[in-house]
C-alpha positions as CSV (number, residue, x, y, z in Angstrom):
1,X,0.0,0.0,0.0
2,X,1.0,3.5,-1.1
3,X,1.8,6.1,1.7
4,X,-1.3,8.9,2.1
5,X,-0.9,12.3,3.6
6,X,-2.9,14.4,5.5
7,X,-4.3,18.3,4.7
8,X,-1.5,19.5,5.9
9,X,1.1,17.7,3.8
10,X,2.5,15.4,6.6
11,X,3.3,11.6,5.4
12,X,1.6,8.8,6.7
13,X,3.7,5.9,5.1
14,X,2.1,2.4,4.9
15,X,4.2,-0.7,6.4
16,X,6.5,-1.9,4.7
17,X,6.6,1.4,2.2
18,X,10.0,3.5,1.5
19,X,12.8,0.9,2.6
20,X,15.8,3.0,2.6
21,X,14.3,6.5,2.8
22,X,12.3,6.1,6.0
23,X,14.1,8.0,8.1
24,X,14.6,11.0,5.9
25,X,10.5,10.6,5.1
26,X,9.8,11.0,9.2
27,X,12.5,14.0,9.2
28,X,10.8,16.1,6.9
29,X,7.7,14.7,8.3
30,X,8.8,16.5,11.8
31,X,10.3,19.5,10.5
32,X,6.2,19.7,9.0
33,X,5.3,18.8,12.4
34,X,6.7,21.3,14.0
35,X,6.5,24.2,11.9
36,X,2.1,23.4,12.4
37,X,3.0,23.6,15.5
38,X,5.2,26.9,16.2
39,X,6.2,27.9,12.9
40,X,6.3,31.5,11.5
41,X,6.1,32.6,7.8
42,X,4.8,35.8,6.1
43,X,2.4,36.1,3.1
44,X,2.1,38.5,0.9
45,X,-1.6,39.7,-0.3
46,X,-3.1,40.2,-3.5
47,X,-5.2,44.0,-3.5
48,X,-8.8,43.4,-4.2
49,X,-8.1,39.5,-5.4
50,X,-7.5,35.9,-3.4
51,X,-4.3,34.1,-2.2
52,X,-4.7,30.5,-2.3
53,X,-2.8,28.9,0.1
54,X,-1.9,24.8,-0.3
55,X,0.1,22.0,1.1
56,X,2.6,20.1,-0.7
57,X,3.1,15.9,0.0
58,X,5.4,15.4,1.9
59,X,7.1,18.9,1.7
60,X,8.0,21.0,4.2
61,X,7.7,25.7,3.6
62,X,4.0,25.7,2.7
63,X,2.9,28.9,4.2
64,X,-0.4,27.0,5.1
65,X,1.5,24.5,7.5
66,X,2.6,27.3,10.1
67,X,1.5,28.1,12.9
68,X,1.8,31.9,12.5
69,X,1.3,33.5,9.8
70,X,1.7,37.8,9.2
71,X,-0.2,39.4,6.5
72,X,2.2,41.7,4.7
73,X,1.5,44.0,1.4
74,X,0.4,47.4,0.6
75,X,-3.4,47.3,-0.6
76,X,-5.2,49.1,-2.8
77,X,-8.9,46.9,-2.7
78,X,-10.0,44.1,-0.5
79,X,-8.1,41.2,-0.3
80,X,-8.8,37.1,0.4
81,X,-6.8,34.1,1.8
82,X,-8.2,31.0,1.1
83,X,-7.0,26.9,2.5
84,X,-8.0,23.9,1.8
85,X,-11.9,22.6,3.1
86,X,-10.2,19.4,4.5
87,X,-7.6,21.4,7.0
88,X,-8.4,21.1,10.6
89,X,-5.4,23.7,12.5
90,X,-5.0,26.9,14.8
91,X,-3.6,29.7,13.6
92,X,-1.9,32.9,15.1
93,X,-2.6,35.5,12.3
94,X,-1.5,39.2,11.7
95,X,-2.5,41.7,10.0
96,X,0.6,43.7,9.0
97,X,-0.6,45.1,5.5
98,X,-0.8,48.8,4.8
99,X,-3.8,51.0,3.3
100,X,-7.7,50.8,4.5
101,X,-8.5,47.5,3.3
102,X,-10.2,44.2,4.6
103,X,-8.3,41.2,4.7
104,X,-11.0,38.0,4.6
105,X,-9.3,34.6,5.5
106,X,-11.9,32.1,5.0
107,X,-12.7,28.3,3.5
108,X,-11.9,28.1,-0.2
109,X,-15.6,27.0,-1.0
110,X,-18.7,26.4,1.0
111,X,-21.2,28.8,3.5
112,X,-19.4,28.1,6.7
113,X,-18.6,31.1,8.7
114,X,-15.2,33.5,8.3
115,X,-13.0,35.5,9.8
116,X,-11.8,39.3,8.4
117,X,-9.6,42.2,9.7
118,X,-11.5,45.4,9.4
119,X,-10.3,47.9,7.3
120,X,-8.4,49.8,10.0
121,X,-7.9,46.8,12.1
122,X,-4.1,46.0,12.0
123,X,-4.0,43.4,14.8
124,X,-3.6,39.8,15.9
125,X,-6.2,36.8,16.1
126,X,-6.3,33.6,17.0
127,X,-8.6,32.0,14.4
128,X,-9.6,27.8,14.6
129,X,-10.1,26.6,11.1
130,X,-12.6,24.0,12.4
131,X,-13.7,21.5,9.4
132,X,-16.8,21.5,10.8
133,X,-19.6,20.7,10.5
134,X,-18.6,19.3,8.0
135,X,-16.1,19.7,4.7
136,X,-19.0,21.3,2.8
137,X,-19.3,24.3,4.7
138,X,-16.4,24.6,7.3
139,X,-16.3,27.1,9.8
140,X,-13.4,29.7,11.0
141,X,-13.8,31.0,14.6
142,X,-12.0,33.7,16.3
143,X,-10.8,32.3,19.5
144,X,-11.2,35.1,21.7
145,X,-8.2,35.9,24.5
146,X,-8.7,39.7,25.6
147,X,-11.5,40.6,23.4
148,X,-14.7,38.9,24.1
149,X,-15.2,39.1,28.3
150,X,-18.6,37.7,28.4
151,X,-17.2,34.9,30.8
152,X,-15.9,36.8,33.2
153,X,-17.8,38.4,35.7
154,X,-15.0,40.3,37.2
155,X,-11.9,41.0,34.3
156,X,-9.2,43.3,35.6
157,X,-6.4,45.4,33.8
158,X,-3.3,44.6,34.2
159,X,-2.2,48.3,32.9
160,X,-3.4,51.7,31.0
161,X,-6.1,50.7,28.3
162,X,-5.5,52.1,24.9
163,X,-8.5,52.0,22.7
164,X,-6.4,52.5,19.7
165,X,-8.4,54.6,18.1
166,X,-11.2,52.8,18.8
167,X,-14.1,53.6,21.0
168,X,-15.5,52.3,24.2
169,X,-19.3,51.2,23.5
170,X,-22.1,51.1,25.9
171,X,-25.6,49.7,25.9
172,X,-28.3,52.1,26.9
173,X,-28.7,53.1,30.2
174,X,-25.7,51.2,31.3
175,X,-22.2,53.4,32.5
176,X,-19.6,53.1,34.6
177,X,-19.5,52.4,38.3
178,X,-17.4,52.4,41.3
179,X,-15.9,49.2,42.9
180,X,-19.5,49.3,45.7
181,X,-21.5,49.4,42.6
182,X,-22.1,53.6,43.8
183,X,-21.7,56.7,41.7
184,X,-22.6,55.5,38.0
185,X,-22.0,57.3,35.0
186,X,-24.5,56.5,33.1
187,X,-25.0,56.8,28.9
188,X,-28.6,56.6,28.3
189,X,-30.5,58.2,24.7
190,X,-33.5,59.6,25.8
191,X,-37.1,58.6,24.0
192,X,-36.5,61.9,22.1
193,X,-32.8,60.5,20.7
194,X,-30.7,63.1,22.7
195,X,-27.4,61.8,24.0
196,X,-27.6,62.2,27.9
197,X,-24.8,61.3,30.6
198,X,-26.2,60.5,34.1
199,X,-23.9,61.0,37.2
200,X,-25.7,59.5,39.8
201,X,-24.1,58.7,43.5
202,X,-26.0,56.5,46.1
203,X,-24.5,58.5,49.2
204,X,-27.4,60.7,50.5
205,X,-26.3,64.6,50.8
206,X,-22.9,63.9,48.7
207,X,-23.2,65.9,45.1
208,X,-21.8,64.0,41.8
209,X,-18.1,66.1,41.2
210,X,-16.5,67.2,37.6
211,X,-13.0,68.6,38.4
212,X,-9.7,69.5,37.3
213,X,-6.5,67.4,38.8
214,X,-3.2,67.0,38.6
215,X,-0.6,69.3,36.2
216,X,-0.2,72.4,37.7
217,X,-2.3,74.1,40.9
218,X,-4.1,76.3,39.0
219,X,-6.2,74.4,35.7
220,X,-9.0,76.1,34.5
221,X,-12.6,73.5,33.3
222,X,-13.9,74.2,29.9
223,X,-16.9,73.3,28.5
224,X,-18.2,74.6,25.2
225,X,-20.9,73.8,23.2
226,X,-20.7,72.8,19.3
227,X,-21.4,76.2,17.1
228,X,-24.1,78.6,18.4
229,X,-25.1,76.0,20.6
230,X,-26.0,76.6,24.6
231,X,-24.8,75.4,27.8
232,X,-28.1,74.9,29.3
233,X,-28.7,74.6,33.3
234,X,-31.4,72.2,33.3
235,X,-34.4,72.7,36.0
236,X,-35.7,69.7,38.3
237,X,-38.1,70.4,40.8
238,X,-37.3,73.9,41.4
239,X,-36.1,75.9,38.2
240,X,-32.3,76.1,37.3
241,X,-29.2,77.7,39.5
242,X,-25.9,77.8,39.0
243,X,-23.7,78.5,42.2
244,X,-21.0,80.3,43.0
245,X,-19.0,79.0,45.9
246,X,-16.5,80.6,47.9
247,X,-12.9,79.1,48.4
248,X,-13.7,76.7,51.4
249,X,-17.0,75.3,49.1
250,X,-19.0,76.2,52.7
251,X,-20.7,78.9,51.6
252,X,-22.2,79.9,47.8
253,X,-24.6,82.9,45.9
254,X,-27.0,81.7,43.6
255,X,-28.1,82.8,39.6
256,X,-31.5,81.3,39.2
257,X,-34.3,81.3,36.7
258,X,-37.6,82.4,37.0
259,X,-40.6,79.5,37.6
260,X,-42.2,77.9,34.5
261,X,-45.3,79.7,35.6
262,X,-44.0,83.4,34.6
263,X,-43.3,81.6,31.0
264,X,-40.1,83.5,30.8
265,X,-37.2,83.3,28.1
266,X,-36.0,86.6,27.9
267,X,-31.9,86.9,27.5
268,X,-29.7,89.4,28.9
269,X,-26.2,90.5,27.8
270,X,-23.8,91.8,29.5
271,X,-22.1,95.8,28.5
272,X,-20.0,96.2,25.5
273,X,-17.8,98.8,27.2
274,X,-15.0,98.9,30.1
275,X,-15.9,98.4,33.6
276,X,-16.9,101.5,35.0
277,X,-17.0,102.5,39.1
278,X,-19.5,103.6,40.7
279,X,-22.5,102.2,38.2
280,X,-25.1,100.0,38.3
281,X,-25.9,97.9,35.5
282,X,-29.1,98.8,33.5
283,X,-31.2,97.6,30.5
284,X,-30.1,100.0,27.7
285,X,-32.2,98.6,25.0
286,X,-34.1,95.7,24.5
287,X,-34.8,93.9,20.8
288,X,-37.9,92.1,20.2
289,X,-40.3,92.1,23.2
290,X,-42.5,90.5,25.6
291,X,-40.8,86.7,27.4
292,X,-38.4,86.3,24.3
293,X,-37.2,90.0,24.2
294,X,-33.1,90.4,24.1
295,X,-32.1,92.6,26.7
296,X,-28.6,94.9,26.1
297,X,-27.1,95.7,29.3
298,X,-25.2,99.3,30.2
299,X,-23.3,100.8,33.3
300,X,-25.2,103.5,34.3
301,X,-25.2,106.7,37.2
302,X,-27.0,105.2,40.4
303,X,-30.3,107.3,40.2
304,X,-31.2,110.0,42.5
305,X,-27.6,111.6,42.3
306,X,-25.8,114.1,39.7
307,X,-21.9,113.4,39.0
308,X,-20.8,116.8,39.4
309,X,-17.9,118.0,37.1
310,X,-14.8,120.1,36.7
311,X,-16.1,123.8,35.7
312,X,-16.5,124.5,32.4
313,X,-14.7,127.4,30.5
314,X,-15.7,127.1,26.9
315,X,-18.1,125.2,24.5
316,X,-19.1,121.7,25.5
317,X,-21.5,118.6,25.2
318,X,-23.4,117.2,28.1
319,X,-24.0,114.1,29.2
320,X,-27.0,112.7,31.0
321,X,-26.3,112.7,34.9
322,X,-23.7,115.0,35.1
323,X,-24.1,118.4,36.4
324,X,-21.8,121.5,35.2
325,X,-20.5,124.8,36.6
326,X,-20.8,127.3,33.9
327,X,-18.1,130.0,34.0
328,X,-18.6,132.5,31.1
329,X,-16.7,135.6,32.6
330,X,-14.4,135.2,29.7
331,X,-17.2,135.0,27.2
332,X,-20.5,133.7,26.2
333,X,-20.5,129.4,26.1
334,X,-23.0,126.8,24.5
335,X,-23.6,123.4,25.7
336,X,-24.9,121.1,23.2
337,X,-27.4,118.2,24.4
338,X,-27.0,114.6,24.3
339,X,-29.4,112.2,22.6
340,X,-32.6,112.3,25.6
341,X,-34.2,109.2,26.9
342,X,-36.9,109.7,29.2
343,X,-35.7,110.5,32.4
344,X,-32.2,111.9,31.7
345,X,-31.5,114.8,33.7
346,X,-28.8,117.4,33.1
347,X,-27.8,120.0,35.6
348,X,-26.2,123.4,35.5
349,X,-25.0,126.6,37.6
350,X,-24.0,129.6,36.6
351,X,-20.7,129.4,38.5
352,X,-19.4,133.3,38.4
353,X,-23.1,135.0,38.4
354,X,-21.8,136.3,34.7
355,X,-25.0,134.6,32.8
356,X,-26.4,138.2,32.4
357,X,-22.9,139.2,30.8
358,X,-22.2,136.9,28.9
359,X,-25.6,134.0,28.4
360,X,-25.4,130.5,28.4
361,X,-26.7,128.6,24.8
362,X,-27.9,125.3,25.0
363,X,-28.2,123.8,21.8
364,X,-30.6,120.8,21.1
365,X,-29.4,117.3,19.6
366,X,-30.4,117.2,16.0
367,X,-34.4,117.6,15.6
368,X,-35.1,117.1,19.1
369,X,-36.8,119.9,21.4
370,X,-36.3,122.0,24.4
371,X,-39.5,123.2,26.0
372,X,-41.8,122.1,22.6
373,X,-39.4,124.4,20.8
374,X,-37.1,123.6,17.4
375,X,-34.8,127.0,19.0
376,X,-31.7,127.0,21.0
377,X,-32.5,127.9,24.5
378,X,-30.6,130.7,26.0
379,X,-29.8,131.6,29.8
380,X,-29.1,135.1,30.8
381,X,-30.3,135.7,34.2
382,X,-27.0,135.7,36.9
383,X,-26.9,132.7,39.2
384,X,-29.2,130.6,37.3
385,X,-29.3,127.3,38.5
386,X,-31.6,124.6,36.5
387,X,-31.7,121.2,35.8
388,X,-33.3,119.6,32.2
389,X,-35.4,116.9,32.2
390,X,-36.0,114.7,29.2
391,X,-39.7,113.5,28.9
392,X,-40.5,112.6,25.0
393,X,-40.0,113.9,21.1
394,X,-43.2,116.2,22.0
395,X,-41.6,118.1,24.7
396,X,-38.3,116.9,24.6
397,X,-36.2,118.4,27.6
398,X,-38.3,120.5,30.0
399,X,-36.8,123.1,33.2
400,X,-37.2,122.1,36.6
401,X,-35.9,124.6,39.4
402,X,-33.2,123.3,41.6
């Protein structure tokens, strides 16, 4: 009877076969043996077509008769390995080849199941080319080491993980928790498909904490939102606050919304200018109206008080809240008007009783009026002492005696 040989190329020699060669037939025979069984070889792909890999009888340097095998090659398209339905093995395989490209390694006929790198997925496997369940349709299966820890019911790391680009996927409504099983982070979609992380702590009175660590003493927190997005303070029970704490986190001031019952949405923004002292910070103007209106903040003069000013020697333009001593001894002076809103209130003195002299003009801003009158307004009598008030565009800025 003839020798046979099995899928993987290894001699089985009948009795009585190959007087005078035996021995050199069982050498090569374990030199097959044992590259199946630690061997390493590389294999060059095909882009976007199949490399078929085969045994030779008897022969040892088949690339299918390792026991590690690395994927090399630049690719360019999809690429295929294909062995022999018959071969029952293990193999340590890795995916070395450059360019975004699957790599398929699979039964060379048949509907049984495969194994393939992803297209960014330059790692090893450990893949069982079963023969089962039969030649037909054999089966690859990834033999899962690290990877797949649906067994264990208590993995630990051994060191940093690196997801390699990759990312970390939760189910819905399932996070992250402490060793006790306390103070989830949870990854949830809500029923209206918004992304939402819960922070969630089973110690009663203790508050979830985002902070900064580590580096240097002094790191700032960002958070931003993506384009003209918001960072929104969401309301529970009560409606939203944020809370400023002091250094020791013992005490804290609160910014909080009104109730859902006022049906507010109104937005404020802050002044455009410097910082001033001694203001207050007023609505200037407000665009649209009503719950939704934008409101334009300004530093203004605390009301009820006139800022008082250097006297004045020659022509000048007032501003609203301020008061002026008028000195015309060295000739007649005009003080134009400001823009009126209702309200503003200019004050003036004649500071060296020489009004009668030498008058005072005040001249209006543009069409607006002073007293119901288009006409400069002109003070003559000595020590006059008056202060403008600006009511509408009827009247614009009426006297009122000091």
């Amino acid at each position: 009877m003839a020798s046979t040989y099995t899928p993987l190329g290894i001699e089985l020699q009948a009795t009585g076969e190959n007087a005078g060669t035996w021995g050199n037939k069982t050498n090569v025979n374990l030199q097959v043996i044992e590259q199946i069984s630690g061997g390493f070889t590389q294999q060059a792909l095909t882009s976007g077509g199949t490399v078929t890999l085969t045994s030779t009888d008897g022969g040892t340097g088949d690339v299918l008769a390792h026991r590690m095998i690395e994927f090399t090659g630049s690719l360019s398209g999809n690429a295929v390995v294909t062995i022999p339905n018959d071969v029952q093995n293990f193999y340590i395989l890795k995916n070395s080849s450059t360019g975004s490209y699957t790599v398929q390694f699979k039964y060379a006929t048949g509907s049984g199941d495969s194994f393939t790198f992803g297209a960014t997925q330059k790692k090893t496997a450990i893949i069982f080319a079963s023969g089962n369940p039969d030649t037909t349709n054999p089966k690859m299966i990834e033999i899962q080491t690290g990877g797949d820890v649906v067994d264990d019911t208590s993995p630990q790391l051994g060191g940093d993980l690196d997801t390699n680009d990759f990312n970390i996927a939760f189910d819905d409504a399932h996070g992250i928790n402490d060793e006790n099983g306390n103070e989830q982070i949870v990854f949830q979609t809500t029923s209206s498909a918004v992304n939402q992380l819960d922070i969630t702590n089973a110690a009663t009175g203790n508050a979830p904490s985002i902070q900064a660590t580590g580096g240097d003493s002094n790191i700032n927190l960002k958070v931003g939102p993506k384009g003209t997005g918001l960072i929104e303070v969401l309301g529970a029970t009560n409606p939203g606050s944020i809370q400023l704490n002091c250094e020791s986190n013992s005490h804290g001031i609160k910014l909080t919304s009104p109730p859902h019952s006022s049906g507010q949405s109104y937005e404020l923004k802050f002044p455009t200018g410097d910082v001033t002292a001694d203001r207050f910070l007023k609505v200037a103007s407000v665009s649209g109206s009503g719950a939704t209106g934008v409101g334009q903040l300004s530093f203004a003069e605390v009301s009820g008080g006139t800022s008082w000013q250097a006297v004045k020697t020659s022509n000048f333009t007032a501003t609203a809240g301020e008061g002026y001593f008028i000195n015309t001894t060295s000739g007649a002076i005009e003080m134009d008007l400001p823009a009126g809103s209702i309200g503003d209130e200019i004050s003036f003195i004649d500071y060296a009783g020489t009004f009668d002299t030498n008058a005072l003009t005040i001249d209006q801003n543009g069409t607006e009026k002073i007293a119901g009158s288009t006409d400069p307004l002109t003070v003559s009598t000595e020590r006059a002492a008056n202060t403008l008030v600006y009511v509408d565009s009827t009247q614009g800025w009426l006297l009122k005696n000091n």
